[in-house]
C-alpha positions in Angstrom: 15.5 160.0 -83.8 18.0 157.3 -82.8 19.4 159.7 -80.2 16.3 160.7 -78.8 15.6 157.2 -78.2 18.7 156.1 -76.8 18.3 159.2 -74.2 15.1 157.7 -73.6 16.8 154.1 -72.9 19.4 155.6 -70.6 16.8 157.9 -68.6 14.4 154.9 -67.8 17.5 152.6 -66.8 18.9 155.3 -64.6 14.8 155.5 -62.9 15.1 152.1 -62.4 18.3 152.3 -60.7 17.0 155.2 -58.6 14.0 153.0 -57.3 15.8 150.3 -56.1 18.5 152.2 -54.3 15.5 153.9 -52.9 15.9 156.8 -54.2 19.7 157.4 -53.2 22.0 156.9 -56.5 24.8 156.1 -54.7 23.7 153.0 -52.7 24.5 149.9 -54.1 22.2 147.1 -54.6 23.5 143.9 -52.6 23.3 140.6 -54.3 23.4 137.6 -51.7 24.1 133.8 -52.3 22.4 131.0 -50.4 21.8 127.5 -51.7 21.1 123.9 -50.3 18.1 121.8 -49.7 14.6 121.0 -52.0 13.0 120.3 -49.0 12.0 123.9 -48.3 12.6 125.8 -51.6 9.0 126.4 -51.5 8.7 128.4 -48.8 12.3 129.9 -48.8 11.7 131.1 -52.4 8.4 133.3 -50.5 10.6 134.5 -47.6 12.7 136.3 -50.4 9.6 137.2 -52.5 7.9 139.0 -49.8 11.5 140.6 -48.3 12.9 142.2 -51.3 9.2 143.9 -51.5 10.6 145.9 -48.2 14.2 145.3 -49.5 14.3 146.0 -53.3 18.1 146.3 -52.4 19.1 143.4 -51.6 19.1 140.4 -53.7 18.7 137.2 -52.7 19.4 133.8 -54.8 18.5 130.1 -53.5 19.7 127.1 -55.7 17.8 124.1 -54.5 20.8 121.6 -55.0 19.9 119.5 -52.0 21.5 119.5 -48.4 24.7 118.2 -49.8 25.5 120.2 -52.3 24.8 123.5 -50.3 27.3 122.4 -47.8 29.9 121.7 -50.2 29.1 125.2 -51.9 29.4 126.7 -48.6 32.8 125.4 -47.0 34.1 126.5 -51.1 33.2 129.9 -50.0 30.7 129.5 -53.6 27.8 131.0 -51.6 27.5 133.0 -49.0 25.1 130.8 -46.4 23.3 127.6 -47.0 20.5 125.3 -46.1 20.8 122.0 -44.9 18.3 118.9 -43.7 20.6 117.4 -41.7 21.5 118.8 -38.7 25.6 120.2 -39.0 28.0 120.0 -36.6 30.8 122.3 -37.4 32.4 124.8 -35.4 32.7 128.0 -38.2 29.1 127.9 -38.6 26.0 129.1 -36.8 23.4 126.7 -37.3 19.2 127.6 -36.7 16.6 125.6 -37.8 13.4 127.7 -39.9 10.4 125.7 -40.1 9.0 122.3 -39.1 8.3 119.7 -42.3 7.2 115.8 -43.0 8.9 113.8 -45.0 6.1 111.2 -46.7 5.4 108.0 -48.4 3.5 109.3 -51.9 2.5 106.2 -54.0 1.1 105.9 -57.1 -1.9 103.5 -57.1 -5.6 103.3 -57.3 -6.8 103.5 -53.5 -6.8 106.8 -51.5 -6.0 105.0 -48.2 -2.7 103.0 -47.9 -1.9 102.0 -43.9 1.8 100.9 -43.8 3.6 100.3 -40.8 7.5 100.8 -39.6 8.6 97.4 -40.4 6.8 97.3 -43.8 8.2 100.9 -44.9 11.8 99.1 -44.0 11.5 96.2 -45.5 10.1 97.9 -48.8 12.8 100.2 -49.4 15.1 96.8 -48.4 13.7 95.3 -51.4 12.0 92.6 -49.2 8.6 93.1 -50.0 8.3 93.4 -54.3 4.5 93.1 -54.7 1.3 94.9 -53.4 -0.2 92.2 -52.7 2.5 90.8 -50.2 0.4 89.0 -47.4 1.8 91.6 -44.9 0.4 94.5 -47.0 -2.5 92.9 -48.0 -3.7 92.5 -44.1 -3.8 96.3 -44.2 -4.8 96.8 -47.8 -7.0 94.2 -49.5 -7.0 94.3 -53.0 -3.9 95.6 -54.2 -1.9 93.9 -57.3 1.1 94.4 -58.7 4.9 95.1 -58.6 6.4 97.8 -56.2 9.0 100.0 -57.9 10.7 102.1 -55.3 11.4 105.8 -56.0 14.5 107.7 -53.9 16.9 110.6 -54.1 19.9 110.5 -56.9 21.5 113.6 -55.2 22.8 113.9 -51.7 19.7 115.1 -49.8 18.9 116.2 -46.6 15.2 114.3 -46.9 17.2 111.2 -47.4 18.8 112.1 -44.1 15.9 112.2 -42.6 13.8 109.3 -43.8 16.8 106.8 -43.1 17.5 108.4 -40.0 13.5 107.1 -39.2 14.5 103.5 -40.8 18.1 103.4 -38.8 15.4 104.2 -35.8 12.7 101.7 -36.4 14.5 98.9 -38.1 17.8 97.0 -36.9 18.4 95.3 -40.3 18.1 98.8 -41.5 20.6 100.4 -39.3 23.2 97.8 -39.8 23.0 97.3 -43.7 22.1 101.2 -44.9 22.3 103.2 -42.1 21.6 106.7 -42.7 22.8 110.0 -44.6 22.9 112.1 -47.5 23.7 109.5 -49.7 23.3 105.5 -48.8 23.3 103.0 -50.8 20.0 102.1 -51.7 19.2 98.1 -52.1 16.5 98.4 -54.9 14.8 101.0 -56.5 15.3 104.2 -59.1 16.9 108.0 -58.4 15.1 110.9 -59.2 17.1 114.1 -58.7 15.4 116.7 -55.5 12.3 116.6 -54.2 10.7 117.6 -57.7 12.2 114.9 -59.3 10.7 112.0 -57.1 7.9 113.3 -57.1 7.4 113.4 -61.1 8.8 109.8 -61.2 6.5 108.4 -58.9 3.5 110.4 -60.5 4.6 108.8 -64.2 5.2 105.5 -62.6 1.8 103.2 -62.1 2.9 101.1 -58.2 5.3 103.1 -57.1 5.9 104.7 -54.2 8.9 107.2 -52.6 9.8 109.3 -50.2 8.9 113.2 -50.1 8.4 116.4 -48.2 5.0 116.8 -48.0 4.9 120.4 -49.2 6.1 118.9 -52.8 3.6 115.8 -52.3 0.4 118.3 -51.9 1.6 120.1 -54.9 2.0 117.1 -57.5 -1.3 116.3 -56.1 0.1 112.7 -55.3 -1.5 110.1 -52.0 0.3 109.8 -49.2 0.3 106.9 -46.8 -0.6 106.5 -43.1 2.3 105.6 -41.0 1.7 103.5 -37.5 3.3 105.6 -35.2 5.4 104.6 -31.7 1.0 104.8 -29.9 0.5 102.2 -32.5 -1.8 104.6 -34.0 -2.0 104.8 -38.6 -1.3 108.6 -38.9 -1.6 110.8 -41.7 1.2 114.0 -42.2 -0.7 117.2 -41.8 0.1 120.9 -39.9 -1.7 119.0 -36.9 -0.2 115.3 -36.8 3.5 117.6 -37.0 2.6 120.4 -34.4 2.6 117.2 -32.3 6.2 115.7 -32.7 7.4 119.5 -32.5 5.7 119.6 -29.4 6.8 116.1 -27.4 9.9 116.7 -28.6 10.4 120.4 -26.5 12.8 119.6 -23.6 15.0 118.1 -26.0 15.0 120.9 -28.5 15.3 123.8 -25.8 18.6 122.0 -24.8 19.6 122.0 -28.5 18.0 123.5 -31.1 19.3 120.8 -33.4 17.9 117.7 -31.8 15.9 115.1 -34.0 12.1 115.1 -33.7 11.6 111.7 -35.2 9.3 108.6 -34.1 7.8 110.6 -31.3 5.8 108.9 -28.6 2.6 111.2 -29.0 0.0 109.6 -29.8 -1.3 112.1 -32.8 2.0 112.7 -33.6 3.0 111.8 -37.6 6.7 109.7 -37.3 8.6 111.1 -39.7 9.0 114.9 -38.9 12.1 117.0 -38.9 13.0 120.6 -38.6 15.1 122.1 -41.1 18.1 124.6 -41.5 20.0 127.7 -42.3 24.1 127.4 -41.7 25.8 130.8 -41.6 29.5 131.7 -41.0 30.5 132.7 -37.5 31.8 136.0 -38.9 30.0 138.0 -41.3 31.4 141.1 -43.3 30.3 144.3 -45.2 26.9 145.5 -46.7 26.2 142.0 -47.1 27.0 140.4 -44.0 25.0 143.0 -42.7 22.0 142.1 -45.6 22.2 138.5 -44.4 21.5 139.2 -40.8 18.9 141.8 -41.4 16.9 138.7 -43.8 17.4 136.2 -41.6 16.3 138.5 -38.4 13.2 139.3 -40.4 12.2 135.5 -41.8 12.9 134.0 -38.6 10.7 136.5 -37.0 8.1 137.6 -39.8 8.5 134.4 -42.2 6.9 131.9 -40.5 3.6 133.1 -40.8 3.9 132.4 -44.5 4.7 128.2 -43.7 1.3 127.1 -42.9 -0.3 127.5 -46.4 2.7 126.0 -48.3 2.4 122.9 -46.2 4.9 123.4 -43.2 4.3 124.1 -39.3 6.3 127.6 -37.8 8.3 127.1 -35.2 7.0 127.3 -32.0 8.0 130.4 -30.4 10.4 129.2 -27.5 12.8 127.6 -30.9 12.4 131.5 -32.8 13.2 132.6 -29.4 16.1 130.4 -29.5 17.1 131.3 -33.3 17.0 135.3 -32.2 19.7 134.4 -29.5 22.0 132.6 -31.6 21.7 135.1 -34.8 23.0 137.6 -31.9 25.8 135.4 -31.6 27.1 135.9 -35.4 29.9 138.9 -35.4 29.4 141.7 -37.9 32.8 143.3 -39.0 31.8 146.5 -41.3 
């Protein structure tokens, strides 16, 4: 009986090894390594989902470590390609940006409206403004009490790139005491590690508020505030308010795919958007170098239909357009 059913075991492993080479025994299955930002693990986690349905050979695993962790795993030679909020600058790597995102102000208090402007946002997170009821705040908000407890990133994190870059941009005092990056030393306030992890402080913490993608924000079912943007008008982040920054901000990213979309002049436009995005080496080698440009080919082209309903904005077609021409760029060696 025992041998019968270890036959058994053995024939059902060898079916299931059949299936995924599709159907050739002797094709191997490819396992790919790709790690980096929280900011769009949501959506990167589909891409690969709905891929490997096509692709049951090749398999694809993304850490979300944050921005600053992938690109330290990356230049280690730890994983393959990586994903990144911040915008890199290095000559052995191809960078692309994949999909549009908001990074948002989710608080944790009993009003569904909260209008904050530039300077109140800086001055918050500068540990200037302590209480709700702060006459500033109060103007905009009647009726709020209590203390403000500040919620940001522990890790290095692209989203922190991005909402200090908006600070650095609409606050001097900002820009000369914290500037912006990965990492900055924050004035006031508590870490929570990734996007997740803000986002689970600020929900278990009455009066606070934190910065998050919006994607993660929607999920936790948290608030999120309405930012006065450069038209003086109080925005709220949606696929509408970001389609907007993407769009005034077209000239610049034609000329470099990389450029910041931040603060944008448009009047419907939300103020704190940015792309993010994929680095991959120059030079690419083997079954899967060749794996990696085939799934990047395909999300570039075929993923960004799947952005909208988990909270992001595709790419507009002139930066896919773009992305296509510098994929081409990458050299293959077999």
């Amino acid at each position: 009986m025992w041998l019968r059913n270890l036959i058994a075991s053995l024939y059902a492993t060898a079916l299931v090894l059949l299936l995924i080479s599709g159907g050739n025994p002797t094709k191997e299955v490819v396992s790919v390594r790709w790690a980096g930002a929280s900011f769009p693990y949501p959506l990167y986690m589909t891409w690969i989902k709905e891929y490997s349905k096509t692709n049951p050979g090749v398999i694809i695993d993304y850490q979300s470590v944050g921005s600053g962790a992938g690109i330290r795993l990356l230049n280690e030679g730890r994983i393959d390609f990586a994903a990144s909020d911040m915008p890199l600058y290095d000559e052995r790597y191809v960078v692309i940006p994949s999909v549009t995102g908001a990074v948002v102000l989710a608080y944790n208090l009993p009003c569904d409206e909260l209008k904050l402007t530039p300077d109140i946002v800086a001055d918050i997170f500068l540990g200037k403004i302590k209480r709700w009821d702060d006459p500033r705040i109060a103007e905009l908000n009647p009726g709020l009490r209590g203390d403000i407890t500040v919620v940001h990133r522990s890790d290095g994190s692209g989203t922190t790139y991005v909402f200090t870059s908006y600070l650095s941009i609409v606050s001097e005092e900002w820009n000369k005491t914290v500037g912006r990056g990965l990492v900055v030393g924050w004035p006031v306030g508590v870490g929570g590690k990734g996007n997740e992890g803000v986002a689970a402080t600020i929900m278990q913490t009455p009066g606070s508020i934190g910065y998050v993608e919006y994607t993660y924000a929607v999920q936790a079912g948290l608030k999120t505030a309405l930012i006065r943007n450069k038209a003086g008008n109080f925005v709220r982040a949606n696929e509408t308010t970001a389609k907007a920054a993407v769009s005034s901000f077209m000239k610049e990213l034609k000329a470099d795919p990389r450029a910041p979309i931040l603060n944008s002049g448009d009047e419907k436009a939300y103020p704190i958007c940015s792309n993010t995005y994929i680095v991959i080496p120059k030079q690419l080698r083997g079954d899967k170098g060749r794996a990696i440009l085939d799934f990047l080919r395909w999300a570039i082209k075929y993923g960004q239909a799947y952005a909208t309903t988990l909270g992001y904005v595709p790419l507009p077609d002139e930066l896919v357009e773009a992305d296509e021409k510098l994929l081409e760029g990458i050299e293959w060696i077999p």
